[in-house]
N, C-alpha and C positions, 0 to 999 in steps of 0.2 A: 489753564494758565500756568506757567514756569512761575513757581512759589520767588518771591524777592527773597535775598538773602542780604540782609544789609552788614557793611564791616568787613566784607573778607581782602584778604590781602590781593595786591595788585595781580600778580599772577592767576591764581585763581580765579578771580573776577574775572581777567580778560578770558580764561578757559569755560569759564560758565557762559558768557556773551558769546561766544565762538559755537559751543552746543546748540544752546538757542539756534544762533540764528542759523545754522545748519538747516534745521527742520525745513526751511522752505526747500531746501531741494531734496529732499533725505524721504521726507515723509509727505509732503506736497509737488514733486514731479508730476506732469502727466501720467496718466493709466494706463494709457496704451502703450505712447513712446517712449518715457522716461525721459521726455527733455522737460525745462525748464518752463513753468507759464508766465508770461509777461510780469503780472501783477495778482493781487488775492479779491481785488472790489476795487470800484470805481466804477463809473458810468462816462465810455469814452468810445461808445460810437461800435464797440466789440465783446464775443465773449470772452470773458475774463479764464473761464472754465475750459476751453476748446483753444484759446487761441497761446501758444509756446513761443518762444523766442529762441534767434539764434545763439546771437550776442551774449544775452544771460546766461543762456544753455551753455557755453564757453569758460564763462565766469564761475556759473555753478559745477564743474568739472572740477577744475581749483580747489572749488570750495572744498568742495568731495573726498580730493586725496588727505585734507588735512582729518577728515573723519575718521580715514584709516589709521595717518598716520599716529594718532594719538590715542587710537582706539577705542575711539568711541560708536565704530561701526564696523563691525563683520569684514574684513576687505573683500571676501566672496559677496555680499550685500552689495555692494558700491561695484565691484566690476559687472555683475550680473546686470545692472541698471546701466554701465556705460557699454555694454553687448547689447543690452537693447534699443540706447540711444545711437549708437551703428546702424542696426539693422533698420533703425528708421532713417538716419540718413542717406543711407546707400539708393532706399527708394524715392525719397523724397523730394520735390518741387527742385532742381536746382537750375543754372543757365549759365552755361559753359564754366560748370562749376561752382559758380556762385548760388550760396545762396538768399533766400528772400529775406529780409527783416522779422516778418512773421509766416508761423504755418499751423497747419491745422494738428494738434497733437494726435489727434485719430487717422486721421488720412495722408497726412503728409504732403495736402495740399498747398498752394500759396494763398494766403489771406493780404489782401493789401493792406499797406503800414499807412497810406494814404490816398486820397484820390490819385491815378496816376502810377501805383509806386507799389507795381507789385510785379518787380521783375528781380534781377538779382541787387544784393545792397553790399558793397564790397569793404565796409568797414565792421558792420555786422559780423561779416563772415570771418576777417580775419580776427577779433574776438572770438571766433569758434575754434577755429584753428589752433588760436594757442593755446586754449582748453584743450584739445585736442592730444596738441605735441607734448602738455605738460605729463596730462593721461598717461601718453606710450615711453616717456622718460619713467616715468613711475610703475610703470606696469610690462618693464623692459624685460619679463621674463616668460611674457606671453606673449610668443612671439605672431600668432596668429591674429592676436587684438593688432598688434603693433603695424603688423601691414595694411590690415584695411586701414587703420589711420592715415595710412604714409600713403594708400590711392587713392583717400579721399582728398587728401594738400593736393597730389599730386594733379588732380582732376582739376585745381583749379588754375581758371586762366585769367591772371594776375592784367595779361594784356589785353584780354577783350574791352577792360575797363578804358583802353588809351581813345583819348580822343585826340581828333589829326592835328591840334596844336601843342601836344604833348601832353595835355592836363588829363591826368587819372580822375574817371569820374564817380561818382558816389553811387550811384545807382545807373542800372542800365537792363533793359528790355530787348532780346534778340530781335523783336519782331517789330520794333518802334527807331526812328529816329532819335538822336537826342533831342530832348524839347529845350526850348526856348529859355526854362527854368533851372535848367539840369543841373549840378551840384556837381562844380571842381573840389578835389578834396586838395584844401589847400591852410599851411599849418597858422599856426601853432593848434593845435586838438587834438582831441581823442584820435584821429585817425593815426595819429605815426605808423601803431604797428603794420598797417596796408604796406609802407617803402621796405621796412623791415624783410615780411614773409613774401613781399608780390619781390622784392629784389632777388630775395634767396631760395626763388623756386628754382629749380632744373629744372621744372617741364614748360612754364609758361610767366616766366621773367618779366618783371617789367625793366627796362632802363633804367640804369642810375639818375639818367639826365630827368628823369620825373621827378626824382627828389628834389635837384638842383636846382633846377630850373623853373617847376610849378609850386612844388611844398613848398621849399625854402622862398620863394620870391616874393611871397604874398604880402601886401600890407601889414596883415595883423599877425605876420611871423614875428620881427625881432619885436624885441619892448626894449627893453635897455635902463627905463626909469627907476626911480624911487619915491617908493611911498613907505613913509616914515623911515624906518632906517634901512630898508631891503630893497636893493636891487634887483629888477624881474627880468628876465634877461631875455623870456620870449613870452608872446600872448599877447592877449587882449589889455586894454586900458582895467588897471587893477587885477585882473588875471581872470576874470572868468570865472565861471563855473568850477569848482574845484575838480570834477567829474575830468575836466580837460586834460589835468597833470597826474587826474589817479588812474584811468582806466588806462594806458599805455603801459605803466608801468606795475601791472596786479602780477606778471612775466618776465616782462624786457628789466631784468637786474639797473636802476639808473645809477647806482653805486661807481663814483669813477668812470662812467659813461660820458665821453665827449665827443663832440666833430669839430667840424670847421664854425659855429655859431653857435653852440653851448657847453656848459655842463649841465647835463642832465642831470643829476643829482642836486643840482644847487637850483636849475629851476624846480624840481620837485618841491624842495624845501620852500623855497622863494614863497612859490602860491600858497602854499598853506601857511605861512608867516603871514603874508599880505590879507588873506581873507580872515585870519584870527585877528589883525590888526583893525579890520574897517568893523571889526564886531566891537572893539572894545571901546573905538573912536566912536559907534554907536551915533552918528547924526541925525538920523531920525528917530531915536530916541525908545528904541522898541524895549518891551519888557522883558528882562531876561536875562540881556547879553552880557557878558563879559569871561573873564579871564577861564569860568569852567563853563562855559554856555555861549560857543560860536563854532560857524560850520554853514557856508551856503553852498549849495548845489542844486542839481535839476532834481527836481520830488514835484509829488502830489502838493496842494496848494488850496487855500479857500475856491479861489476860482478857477481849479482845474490842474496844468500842468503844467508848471513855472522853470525857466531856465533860475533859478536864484543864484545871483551872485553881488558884490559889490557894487556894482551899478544897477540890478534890478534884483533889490533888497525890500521885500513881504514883509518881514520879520517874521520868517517861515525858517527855523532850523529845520536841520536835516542830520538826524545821528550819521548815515554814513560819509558826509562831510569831514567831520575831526576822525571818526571814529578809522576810516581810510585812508589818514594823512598818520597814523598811528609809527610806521616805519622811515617819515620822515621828520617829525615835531614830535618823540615820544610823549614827553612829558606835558606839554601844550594837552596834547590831545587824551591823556590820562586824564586828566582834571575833567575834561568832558564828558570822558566814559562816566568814572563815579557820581559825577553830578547827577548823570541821566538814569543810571542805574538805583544809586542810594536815597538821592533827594526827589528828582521826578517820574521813579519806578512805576508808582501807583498809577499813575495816568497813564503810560507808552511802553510798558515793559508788558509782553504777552508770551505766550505759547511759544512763538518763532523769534524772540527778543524781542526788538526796540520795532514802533511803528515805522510807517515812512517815514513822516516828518508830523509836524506841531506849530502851532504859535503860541507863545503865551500872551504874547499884548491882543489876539481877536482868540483868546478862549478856545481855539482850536486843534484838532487831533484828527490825523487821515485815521481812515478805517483800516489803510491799502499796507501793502508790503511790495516791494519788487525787486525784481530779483537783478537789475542791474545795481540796485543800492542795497542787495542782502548780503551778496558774494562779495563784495569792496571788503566789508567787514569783515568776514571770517581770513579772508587773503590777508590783508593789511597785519590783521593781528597775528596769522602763523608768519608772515613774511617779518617781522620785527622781533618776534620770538628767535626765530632760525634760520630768516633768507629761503626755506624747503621751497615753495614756488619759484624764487627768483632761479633758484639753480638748478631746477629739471626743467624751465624754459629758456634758461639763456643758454642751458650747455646744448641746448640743439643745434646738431648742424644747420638748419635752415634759418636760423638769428645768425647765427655766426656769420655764412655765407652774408647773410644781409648786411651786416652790420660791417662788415669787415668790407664788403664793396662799394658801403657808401661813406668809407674813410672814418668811420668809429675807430675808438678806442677806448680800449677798459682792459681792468687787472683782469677780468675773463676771457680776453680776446688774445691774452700773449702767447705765445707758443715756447715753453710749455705755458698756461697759467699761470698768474702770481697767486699769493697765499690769498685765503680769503682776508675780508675786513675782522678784524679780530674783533666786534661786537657786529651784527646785525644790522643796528640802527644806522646811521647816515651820520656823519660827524655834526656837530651841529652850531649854530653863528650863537655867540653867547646871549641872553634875553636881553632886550631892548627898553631903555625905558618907555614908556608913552605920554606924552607930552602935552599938555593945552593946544590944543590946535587952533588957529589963527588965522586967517586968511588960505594963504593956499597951503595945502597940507603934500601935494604933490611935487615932485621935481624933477626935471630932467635929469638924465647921467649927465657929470664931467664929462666936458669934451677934453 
């Protein structure tokens, strides 16, 4: 177990929580493949030991370079591991590119992610991908790693996903119809990055007009509301899952990022304001929460595996909640780090850092770790330290092409470039107070 060090200064700290939680991809990768495994324990129907993830494996790529770059690992160590995670993908399970959700870390089989749902998953995959492009940004002097990356992007077909009313779909099977069930990927979520890299392929393009037209159209795209004194500009009622507004952006820089219906940077911030706010308003009354102790997202859970968020509130934290929102609410989400580190170490601080997640009002602690909530945190915390992730994945040509054909704009998209953000972090809306809440606490925008 990683001995607690209680009192160290802010910096520090976050470098010791960054080490940590490394080890799950550093020293807990698969054996054979050197990709990422889903999760450490849990009983969910698979094995936990056999069965790798794409997505993760993406995320943990990320995580990876920040090992080098601070040096706390070999970068022969770390490239040797991302040469093997190649050589297993080049053989492994894919379908017309895509690939599965889950596979087998020894055979490079497909494992289905559920009944039904073991064909390729194209959200998954573009998670890979940017892990991928961050890799050959970073490792731009090996040029031989750098190509197979660029024919594994290349291999993907962005468009196989179209279904004949335009909707990009979430999973899909060469050898199956769409079923009945099938899963438009349509926003506000985690999906963005798919318009992003499926736009700014050169081999197998999707249409701008999938953005425009299916992503953007959805219902539960614009929000517009306010809750308490934040305006959301896109998402779900309260915002969802924080996972929604962090996994897009562990790559895609949202710094001054806009289109035609947001700033992306200010919905960043948005969500993580709004979800530390429903913690501190506290309605149901759980043990715990406040000002150093809020953060909901999808984690492990008493009864299994819970979307948590402001409307479907366990009183289940999740460290990588705040701890991932870290480059847009520094400060907010500091107070959560030290709380969890200095005051509730003894319980959730281990070998790979912080657990999945916890309750304190049902006495609770996962056994589990995963890796789409291990890598949020080592990213989060280099990305606010230095932006180093946000700028060997948004300076790819393939974001850029993206980005720039579905009418973005940001200081990294000018031609030449404008200077970077002279701090890291995301400008920030000054603290708000919080209020007795009375009746309705929510409210529409000004029309």
């Amino acid at each position: 177990m990683a001995r607690l060090i209680r009192g160290l200064d802010d910096a520090t700290l976050r470098d010791r929580v960054a080490q940590a939680t490394l080890l799950y991809f550093l020293d807990w990768s698969h054996p054979v493949s050197g990709m990422a495994r889903e999760r450490t324990a849990g009983d969910f129907g698979y094995d936990v030991a056999e069965t790798v993830c794409t997505g993760g494996t993406g995320f943990g790529l990320l995580a990876q370079i920040v090992a080098v770059e601070r040096g706390w690992r070999p970068r022969r160590e770390v490239l040797d591991r991302l040469e093997r995670v190649l050589g297993f993908l080049e053989t492994a399970d894919r379908f017309d590119g895509v690939y599965p959700h889950f596979l087998s870390g020894s055979t490079g089989r497909v494992l289905p992610f559920m009944v039904g749902d073991d064909g390729g998953d194209l959200v998954e995959t573009s998670f890979l991908m940017m892990g991928l492009l961050g890799a050959a940004s970073y490792f731009a002097e090996e040029p031989s790693l750098v190509a197979r990356i660029q024919a594994l992007f290349d291999a993907v077909n962005w468009a196989a996903h179209l279904r004949e009313d335009g909707a990009v779909m979430w999973h899909r099977h060469p050898n199956r119809p769409w079923a009945d069930n099938a899963l438009p990927i349509r926003g506000w979520n985690e999906a963005f990055p798919v318009f992003v890299l499926g736009t700014g392929s050169r081999s197998h393009p999707l249409p701008t007009t999938s953005y425009h037209q299916s992503w953007a159209m959805a219902p539960a795209f614009r929000n517009g509301r306010i809750y308490g004194d934040t305006r959301l500009p896109l998402g779900l009622d309260w915002g969802g899952p924080l996972f929604l507004s962090q996994y897009p952006f562990l790559g895609i820089d949202p710094r001054g990022l806009r289109d035609a219906y947001a700033d992306y940077g200010v919905q960043a911030r948005a969500h993580a304001m709004i979800n530390r706010y429903h913690c501190l308003r506290n309605p149901q009354g759980w043990k715990g929460y406040g000002p150093n102790l809020w953060g909901l997202t999808a984690s492990d859970d008493p009864t299994g595996y819970v979307a948590h968020s402001p409307t479907e509130d366990t009183g289940v934290i999740t460290p990588t909640a705040a701890l991932g929102s870290l480059p847009f609410v520094p400060d907010q989400a500091m107070a959560v780090l030290r709380h969890l580190h200095d005051d509730l170490g003894d319980r959730i601080w281990g070998e790979a850092g912080f657990i999945d997640a916890f309750s304190p009002s049902q006495d609770w602690a996962a056994e589990s770790r995963l890796a789409v909530d291990q890598a949020p945190i080592v990213i989060g915390l280099e990305n606010h330290r230095s932006g180093l992730l946000w700028r060997l994945v948004s300076g790819r040509p393939e974001i850029q092409r993206g980005l720039r054909a579905l009418g973005f704009t940001a200081p990294y998209l000018a031609d030449p470039p404008l200077p970077e953000w002279p701090d890291p972090a995301l400008p920030l809306l000054p603290e708000m107070p919080l209020p007795t809440m009375s009746g309705q606490d929510m409210r529409p925008a000004a029309q």
